[in-house]
C-alpha positions in Angstrom: 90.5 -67.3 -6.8 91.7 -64.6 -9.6 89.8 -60.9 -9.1 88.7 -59.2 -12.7 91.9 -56.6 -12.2 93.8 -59.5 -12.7 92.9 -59.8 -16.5 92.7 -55.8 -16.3 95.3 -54.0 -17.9 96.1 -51.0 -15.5 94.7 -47.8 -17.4 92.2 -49.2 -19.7 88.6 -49.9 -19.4 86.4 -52.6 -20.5 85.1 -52.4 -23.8 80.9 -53.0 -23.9 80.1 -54.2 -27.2 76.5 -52.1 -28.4 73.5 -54.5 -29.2 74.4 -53.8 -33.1 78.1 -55.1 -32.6 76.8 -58.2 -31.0 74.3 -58.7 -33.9 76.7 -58.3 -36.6 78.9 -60.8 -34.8 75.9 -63.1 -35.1 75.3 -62.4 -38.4 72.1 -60.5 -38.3 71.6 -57.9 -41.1 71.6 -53.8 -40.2 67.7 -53.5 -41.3 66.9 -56.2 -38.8 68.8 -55.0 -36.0 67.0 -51.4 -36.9 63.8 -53.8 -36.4 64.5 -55.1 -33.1 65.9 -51.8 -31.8 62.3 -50.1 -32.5 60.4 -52.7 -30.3 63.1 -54.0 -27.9 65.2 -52.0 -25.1 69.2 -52.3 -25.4 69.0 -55.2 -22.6 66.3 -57.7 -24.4 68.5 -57.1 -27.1 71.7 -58.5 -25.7 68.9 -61.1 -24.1 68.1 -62.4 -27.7 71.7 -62.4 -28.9 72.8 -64.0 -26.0 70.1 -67.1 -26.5 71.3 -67.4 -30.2 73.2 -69.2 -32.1 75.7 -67.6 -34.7 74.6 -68.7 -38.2 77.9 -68.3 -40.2 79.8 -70.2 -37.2 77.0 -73.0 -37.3 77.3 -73.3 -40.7 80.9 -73.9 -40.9 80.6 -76.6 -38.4 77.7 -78.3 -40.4 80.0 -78.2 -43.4 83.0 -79.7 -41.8 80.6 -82.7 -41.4 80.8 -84.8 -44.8 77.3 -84.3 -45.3 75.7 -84.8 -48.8 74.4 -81.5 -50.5 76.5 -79.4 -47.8 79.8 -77.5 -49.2 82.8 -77.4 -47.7 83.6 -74.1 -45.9 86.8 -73.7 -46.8 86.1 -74.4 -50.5 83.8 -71.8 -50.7 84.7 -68.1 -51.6 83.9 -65.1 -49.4 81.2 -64.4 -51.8 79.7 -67.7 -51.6 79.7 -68.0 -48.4 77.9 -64.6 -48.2 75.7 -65.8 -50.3 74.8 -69.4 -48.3 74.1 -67.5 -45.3 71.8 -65.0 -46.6 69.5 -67.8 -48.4 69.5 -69.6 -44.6 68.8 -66.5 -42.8 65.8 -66.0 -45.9 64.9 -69.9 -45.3 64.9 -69.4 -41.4 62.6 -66.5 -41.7 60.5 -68.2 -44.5 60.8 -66.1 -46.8 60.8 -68.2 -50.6 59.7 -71.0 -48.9 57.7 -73.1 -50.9 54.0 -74.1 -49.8 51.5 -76.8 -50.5 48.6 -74.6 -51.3 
């Protein structure tokens, strides 16, 4: 069985990403990791992150499917991919979500 100094290279630490690394890697905006951070210790944080999934790399894989009304990834621009994400992250949060009042 391999031992973690193994994969270690003599000399250098391990690198701990911070709760707002791992929540830009998962796509979650600066003011909402501010949000979380105010309520939620360092550890519930990694918690919450860790029982996600990453929007931007769920949305790729949804587009690579052939499905009608869904873009493909890779024909999309950086900008509108920015764009797609940020109206799923509003829709997800409901946020312009139209009602039946």
């Amino acid at each position: 069985m391999a031992n973690v100094e193994d994969y270690l290279h003599k000399g250098f630490g391990v690198f701990k990403l911070s709760p707002r690394e791992c929540g830009r890697l998962m796509g979650v905006k600066d003011s909402d990791i501010d949000k979380m951070m105010e309520v939620n210790s360092k550890t519930q944080c990694y918690k919450q992150y860790g029982n996600s999934i990453a929007v931007p790399v769920l949305m790729a894989l949804f587009s690579q499917l052939g499905l009608p009304g869904v873009p493909k990834w890779n024909d999309l621009s950086q900008d509108e991919r920015k764009k797609l994400i940020e109206d799923q992250m509003d829709f997800l949060k409901g946020e312009n979500n139209e009602t039946d009042d």
